[in-house]
MDTraj code that builds the backbone (N, CA, C; nanometers):
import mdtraj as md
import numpy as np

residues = "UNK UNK UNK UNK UNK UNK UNK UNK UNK UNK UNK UNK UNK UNK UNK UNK UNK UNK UNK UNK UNK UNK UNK UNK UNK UNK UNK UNK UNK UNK UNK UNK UNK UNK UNK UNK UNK UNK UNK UNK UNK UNK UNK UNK UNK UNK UNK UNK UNK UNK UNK UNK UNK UNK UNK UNK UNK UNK UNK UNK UNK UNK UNK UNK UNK UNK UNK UNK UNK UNK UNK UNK UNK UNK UNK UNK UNK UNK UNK UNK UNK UNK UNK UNK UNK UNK UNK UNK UNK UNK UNK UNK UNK UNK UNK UNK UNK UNK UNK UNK UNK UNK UNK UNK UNK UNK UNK UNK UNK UNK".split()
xyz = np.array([
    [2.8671, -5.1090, 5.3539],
    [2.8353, -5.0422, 5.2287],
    [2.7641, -4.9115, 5.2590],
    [2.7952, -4.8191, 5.1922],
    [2.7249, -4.6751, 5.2273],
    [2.6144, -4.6712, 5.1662],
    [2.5216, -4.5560, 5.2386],
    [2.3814, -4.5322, 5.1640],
    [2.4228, -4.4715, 5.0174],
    [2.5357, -4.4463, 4.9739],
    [2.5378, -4.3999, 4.8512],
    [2.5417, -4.5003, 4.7512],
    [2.5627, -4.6205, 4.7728],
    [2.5595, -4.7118, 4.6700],
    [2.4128, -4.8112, 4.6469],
    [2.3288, -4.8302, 4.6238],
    [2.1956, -4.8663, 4.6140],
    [2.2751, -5.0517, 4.5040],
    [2.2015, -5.1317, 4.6239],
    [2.1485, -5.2714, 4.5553],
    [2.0622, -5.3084, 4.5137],
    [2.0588, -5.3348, 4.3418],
    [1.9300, -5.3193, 4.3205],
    [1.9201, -5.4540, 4.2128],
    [1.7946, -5.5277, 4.2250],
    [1.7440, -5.6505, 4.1485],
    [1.7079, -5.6195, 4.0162],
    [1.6311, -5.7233, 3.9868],
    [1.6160, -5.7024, 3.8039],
    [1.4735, -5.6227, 3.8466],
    [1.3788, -5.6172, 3.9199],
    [1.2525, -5.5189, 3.8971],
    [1.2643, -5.3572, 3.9191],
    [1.4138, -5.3489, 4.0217],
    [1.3947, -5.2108, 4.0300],
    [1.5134, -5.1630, 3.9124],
    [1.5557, -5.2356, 3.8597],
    [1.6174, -5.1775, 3.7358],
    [1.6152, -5.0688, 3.6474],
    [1.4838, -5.1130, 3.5458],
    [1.3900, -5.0246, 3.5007],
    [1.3797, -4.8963, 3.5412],
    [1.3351, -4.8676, 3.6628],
    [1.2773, -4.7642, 3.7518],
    [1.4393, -4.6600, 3.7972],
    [1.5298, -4.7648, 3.8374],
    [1.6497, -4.6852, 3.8907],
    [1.7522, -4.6536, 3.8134],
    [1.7509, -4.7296, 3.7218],
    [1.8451, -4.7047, 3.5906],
    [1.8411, -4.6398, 3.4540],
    [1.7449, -4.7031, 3.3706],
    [1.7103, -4.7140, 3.2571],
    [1.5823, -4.5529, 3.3063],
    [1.5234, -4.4840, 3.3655],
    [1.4526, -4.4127, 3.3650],
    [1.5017, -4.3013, 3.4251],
    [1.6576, -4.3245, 3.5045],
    [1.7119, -4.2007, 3.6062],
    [1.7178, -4.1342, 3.4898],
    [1.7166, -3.9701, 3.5959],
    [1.7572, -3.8639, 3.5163],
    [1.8922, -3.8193, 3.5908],
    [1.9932, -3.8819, 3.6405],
    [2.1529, -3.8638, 3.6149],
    [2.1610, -3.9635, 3.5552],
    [2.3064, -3.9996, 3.5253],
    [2.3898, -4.1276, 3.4896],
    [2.3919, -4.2180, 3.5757],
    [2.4018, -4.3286, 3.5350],
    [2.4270, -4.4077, 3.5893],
    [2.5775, -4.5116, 3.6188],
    [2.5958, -4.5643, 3.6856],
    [2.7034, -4.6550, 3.7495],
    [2.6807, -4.7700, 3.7451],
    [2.6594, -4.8747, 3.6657],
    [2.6367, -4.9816, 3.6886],
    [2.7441, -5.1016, 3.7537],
    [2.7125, -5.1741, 3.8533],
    [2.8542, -5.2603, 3.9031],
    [2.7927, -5.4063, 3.8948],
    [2.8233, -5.4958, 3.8323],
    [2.7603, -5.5873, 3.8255],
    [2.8877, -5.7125, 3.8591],
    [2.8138, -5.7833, 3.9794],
    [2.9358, -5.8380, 4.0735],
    [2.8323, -5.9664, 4.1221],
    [2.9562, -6.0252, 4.2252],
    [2.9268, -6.1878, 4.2657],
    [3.0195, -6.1507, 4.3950],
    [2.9115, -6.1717, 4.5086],
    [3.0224, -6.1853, 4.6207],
    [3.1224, -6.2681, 4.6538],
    [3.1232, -6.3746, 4.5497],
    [3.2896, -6.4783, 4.5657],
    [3.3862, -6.4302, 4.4576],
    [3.3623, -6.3060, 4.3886],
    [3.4462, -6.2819, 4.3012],
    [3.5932, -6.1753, 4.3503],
    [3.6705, -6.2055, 4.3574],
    [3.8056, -6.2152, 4.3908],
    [3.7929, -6.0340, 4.3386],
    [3.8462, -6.0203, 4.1699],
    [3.8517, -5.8447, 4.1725],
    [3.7120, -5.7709, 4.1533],
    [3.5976, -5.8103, 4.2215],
    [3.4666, -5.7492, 4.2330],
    [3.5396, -5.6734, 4.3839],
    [3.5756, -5.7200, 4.4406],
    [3.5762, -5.7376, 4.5813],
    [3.7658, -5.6434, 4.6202],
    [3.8168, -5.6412, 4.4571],
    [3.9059, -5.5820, 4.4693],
    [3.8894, -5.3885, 4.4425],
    [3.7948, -5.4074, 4.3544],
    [3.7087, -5.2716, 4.3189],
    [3.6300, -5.1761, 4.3937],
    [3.5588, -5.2828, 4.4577],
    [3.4545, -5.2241, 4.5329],
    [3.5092, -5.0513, 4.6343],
    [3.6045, -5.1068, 4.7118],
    [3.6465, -4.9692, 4.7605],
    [3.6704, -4.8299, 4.6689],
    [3.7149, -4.8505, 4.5382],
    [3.7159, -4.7735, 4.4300],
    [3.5941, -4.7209, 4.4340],
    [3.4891, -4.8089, 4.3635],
    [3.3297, -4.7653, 4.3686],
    [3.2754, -4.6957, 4.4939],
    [3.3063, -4.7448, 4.5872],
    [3.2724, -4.6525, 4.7215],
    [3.3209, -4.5242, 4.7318],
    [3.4864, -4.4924, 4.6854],
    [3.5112, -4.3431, 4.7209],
    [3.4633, -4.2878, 4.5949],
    [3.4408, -4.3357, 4.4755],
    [3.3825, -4.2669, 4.3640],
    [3.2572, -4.2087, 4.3886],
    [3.1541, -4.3176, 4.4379],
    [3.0093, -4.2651, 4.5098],
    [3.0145, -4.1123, 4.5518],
    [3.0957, -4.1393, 4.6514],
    [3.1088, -4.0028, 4.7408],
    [3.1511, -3.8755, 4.6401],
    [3.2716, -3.9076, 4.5711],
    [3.3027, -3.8007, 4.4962],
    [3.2051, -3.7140, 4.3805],
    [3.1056, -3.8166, 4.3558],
    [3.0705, -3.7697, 4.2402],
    [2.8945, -3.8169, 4.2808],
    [2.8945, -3.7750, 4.4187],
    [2.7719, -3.7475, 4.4874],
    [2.6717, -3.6709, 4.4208],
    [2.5321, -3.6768, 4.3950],
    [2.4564, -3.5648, 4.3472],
    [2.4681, -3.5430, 4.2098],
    [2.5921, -3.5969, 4.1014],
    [2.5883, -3.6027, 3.9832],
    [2.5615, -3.7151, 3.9352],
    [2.6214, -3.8321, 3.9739],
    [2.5817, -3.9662, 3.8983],
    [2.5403, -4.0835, 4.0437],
    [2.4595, -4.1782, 3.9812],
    [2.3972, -4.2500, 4.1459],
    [2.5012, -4.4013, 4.0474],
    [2.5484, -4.4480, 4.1511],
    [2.5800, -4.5369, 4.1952],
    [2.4808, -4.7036, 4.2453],
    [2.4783, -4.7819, 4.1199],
    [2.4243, -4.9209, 4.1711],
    [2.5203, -5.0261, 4.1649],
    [2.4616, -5.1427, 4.2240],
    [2.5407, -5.2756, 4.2215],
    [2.3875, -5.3632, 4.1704],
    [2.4628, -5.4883, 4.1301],
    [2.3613, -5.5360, 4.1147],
    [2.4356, -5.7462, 4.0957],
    [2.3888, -5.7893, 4.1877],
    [2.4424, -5.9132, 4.1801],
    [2.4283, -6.0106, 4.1256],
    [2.5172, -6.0449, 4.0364],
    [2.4632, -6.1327, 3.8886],
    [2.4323, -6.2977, 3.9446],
    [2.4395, -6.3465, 4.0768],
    [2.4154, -6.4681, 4.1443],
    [2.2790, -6.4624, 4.1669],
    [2.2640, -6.3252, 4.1758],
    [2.0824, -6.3435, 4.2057],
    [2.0035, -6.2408, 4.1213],
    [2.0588, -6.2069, 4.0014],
    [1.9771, -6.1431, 3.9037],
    [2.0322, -6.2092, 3.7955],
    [2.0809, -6.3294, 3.7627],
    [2.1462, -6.3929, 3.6587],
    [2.0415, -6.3752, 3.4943],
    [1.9041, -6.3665, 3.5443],
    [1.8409, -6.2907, 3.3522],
    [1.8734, -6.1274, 3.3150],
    [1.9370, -6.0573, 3.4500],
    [1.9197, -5.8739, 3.4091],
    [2.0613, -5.8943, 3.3412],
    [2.1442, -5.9899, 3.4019],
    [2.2639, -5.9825, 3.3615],
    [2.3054, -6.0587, 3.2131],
    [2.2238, -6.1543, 3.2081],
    [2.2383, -6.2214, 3.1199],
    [2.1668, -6.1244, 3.0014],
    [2.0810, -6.0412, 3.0197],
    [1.9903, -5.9741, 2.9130],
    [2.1170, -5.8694, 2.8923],
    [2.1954, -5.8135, 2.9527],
    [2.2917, -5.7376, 2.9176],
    [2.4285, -5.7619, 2.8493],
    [2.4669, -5.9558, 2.8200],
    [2.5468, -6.0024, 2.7924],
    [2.6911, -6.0319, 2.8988],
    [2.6434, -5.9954, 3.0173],
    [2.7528, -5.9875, 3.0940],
    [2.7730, -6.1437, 3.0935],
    [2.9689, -6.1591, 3.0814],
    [3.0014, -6.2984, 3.0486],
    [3.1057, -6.2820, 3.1681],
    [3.2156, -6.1606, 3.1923],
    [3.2687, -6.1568, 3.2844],
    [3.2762, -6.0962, 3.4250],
    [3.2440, -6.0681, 3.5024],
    [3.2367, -5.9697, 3.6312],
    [3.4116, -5.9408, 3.6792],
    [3.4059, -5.8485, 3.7360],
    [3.2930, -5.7095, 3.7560],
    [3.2937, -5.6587, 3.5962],
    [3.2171, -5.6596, 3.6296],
    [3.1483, -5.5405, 3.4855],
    [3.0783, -5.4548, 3.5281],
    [3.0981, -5.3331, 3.4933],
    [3.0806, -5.2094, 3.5156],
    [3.0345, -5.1167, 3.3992],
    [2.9161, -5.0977, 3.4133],
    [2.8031, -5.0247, 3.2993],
    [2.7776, -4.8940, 3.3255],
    [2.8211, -4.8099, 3.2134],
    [2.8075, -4.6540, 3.2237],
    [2.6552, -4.5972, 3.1577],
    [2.5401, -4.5640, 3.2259],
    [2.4161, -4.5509, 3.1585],
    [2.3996, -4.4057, 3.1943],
    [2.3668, -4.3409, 3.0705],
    [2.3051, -4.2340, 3.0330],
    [2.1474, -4.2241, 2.9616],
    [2.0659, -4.1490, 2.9979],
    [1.9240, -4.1201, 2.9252],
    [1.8945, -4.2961, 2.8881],
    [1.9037, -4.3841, 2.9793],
    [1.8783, -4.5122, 2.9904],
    [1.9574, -4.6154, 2.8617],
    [2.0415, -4.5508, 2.8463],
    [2.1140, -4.6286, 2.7236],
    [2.2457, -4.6963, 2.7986],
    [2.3183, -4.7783, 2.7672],
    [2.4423, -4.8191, 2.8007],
    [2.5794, -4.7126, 2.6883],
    [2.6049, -4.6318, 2.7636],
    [2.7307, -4.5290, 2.7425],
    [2.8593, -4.5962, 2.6957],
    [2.9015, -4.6667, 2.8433],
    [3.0463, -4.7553, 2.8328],
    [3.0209, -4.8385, 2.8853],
    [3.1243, -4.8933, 2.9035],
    [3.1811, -5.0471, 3.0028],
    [3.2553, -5.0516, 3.0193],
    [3.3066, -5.0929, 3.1392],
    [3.4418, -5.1452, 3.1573],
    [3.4380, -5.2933, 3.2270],
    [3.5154, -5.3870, 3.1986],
    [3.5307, -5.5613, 3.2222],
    [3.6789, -5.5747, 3.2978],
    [3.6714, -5.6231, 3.3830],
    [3.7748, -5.6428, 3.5257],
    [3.8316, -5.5215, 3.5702],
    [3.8919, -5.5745, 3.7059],
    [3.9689, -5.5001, 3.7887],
    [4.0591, -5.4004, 3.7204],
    [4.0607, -5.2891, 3.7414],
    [4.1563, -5.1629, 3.6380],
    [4.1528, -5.0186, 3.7423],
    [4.2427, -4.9283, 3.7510],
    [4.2677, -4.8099, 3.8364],
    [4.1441, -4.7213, 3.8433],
    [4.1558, -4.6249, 3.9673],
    [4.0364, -4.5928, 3.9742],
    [4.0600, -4.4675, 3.8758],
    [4.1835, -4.4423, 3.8451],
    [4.2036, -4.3362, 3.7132],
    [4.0582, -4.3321, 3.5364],
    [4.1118, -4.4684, 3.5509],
    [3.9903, -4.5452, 3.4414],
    [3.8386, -4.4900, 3.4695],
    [3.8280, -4.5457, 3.5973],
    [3.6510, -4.5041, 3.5995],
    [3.6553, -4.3859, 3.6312],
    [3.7290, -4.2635, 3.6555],
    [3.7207, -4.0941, 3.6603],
    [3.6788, -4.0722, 3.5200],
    [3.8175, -4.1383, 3.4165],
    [3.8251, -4.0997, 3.3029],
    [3.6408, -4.0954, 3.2325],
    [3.6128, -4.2041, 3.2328],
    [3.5047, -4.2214, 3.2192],
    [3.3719, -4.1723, 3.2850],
    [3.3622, -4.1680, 3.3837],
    [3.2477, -4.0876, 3.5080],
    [3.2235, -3.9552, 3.4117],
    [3.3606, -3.9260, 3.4071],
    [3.3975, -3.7685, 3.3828],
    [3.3271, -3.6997, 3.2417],
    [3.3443, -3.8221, 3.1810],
    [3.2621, -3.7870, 3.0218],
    [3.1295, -3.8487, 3.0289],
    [3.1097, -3.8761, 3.1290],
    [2.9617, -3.9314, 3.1451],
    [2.8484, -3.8192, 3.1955],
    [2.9315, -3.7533, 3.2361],
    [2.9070, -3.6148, 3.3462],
    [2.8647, -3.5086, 3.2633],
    [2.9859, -3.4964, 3.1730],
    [2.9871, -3.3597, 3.0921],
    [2.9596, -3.4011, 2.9888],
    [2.8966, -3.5158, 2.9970],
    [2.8288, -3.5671, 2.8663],
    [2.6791, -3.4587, 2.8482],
])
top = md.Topology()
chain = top.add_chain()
for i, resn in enumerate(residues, 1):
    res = top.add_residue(resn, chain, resSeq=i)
    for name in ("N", "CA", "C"):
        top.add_atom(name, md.element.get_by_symbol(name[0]), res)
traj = md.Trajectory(xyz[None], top)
């Protein structure tokens, strides 16, 4: 995993998400999950691309099961678009990395 993608628990949440001043990436995953694991490389070259504008987290709902549960996540991967600490978008399963540009992109020039 690259230093561009940050793993982060339910305490540094708050602090890395909900208070950044870019956007945020939220990836909310289970390492036995089949298209978490199909994505992930997506999320990695996205990191890179869109370096310095939006930060990139994961956050593993096996061992943060209340951050996730406080967010309603029912299916993984789920993938949370946060701006000025609000939830922007979402997106729920495996889908092209066209999708999360589309989205990044208005998150950006939001």
């Amino acid at each position: 995993m690259a230093d561009s993608i940050q793993h982060l628990n339910g305490d540094e949440f708050q602090k890395e998400v909900v208070h950044s001043d870019k956007p945020v990436l939220v990836d909310f995953y289970a390492d036995w999950c089949g298209p978490c694991k199909m994505i992930a490389p997506t999320i990695e070259q996205l990191s890179k691309e869109y370096a310095g504008k939006v930060k990139f987290v994961k956050v593993n709902t096996d061992d943060n099961q209340e951050l996730a549960g406080g967010f309603g996540i029912m299916s993984i991967p789920t993938v949370m678009f946060f701006s000025k600490g609000k939830v922007e978008d979402m997106i729920v399963g495996a889908v092209p990395a066209a999708v999360f540009k589309k989205k990044l992109d208005a998150l950006v020039s939001a």
